[in-house]
N, C-alpha and C positions, 0 to 999 in steps of 0.2 A: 429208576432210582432218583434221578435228578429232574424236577421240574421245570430248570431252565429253559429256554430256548437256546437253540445251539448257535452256537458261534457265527456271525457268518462276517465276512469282509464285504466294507462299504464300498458302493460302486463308485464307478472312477466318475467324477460329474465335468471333470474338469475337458474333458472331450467334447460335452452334449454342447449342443448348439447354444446361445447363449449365456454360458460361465463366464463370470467374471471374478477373479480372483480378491480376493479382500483388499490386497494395498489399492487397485484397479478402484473401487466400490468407493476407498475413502477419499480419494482426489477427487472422484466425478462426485461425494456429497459434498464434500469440500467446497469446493467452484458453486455447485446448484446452489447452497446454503451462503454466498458469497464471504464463508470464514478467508479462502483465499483472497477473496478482492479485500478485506480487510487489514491483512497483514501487508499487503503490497501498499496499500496507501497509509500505513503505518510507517513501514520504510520508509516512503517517501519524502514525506513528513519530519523524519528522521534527516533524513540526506538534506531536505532543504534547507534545514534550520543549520546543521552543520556548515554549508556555505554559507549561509549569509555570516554566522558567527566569523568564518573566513575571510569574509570580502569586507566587512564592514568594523570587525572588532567585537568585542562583548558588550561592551557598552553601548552600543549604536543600536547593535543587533538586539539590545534588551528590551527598545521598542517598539518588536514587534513580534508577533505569538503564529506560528502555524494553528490555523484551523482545520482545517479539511482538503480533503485528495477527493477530487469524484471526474472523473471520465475526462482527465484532462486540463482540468479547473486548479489550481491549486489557491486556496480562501487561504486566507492571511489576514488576521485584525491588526491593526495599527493604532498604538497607542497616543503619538503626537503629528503632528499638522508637518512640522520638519522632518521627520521619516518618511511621511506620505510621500512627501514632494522628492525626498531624494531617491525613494524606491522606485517610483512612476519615470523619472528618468536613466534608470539602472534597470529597468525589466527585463531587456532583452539579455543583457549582460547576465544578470543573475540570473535568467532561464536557458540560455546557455550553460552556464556553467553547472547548472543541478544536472539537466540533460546528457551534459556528456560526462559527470561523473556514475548518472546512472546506467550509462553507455546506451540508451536510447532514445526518443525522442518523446517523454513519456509529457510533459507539463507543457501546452498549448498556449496556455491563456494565465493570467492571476486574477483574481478576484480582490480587490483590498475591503476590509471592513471596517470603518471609522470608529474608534471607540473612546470615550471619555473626554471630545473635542468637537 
């Protein structure tokens, strides 16, 4: 009477050698496709600028811009000649202080990027 095909229940795959479950699939494309490494140095980026706006005031900290997070590096352009000078002697201080608010030891180095001077 009925032409369908009969019913049947989907095997179980999550046994077979192999499975990996979907949340499992989008973290490991996540990391390969480096979306993950992107939003960490987004944060970070984040967290940096929020110190300096702390250590330095808004207006001090207005000349100078996060650029970029990459493998330890943290790029930073600078707007004036008197920011330069007083961040190059505040670097440790200020990568301290990003590092242990991020509770690790993530910003190695700075980078400055001279701009408009």
């Amino acid at each position: 009477m009925n032409n369908l095909p009969d019913r049947r229940k989907l095997p179980d795959r999550s046994k077979k050698k192999g499975f990996m479950p979907l949340s499992g699939m989008l973290s490991t494309r996540m990391d390969r496709h480096s979306i993950g490494r992107q939003l960490e140095a987004r944060q970070i980026l984040e967290v940096a600028q929020r110190i300096l706006v702390a250590l330095w005031g808004e207006d001090r900290a207005g000349h100078c811009e996060m650029a970029s997070f990459s493998e330890g590096i943290l790029s930073i352009r600078i707007l004036s000649a008197p920011a330069l000078q007083t961040f190059k002697n505040d670097q440790m201080r200020y990568i301290n202080a990003v590092n242990r608010e991020l509770g690790e030891r993530r910003i190695l180095q700075i980078q400055f990027r001279k701009v408009g001077f």
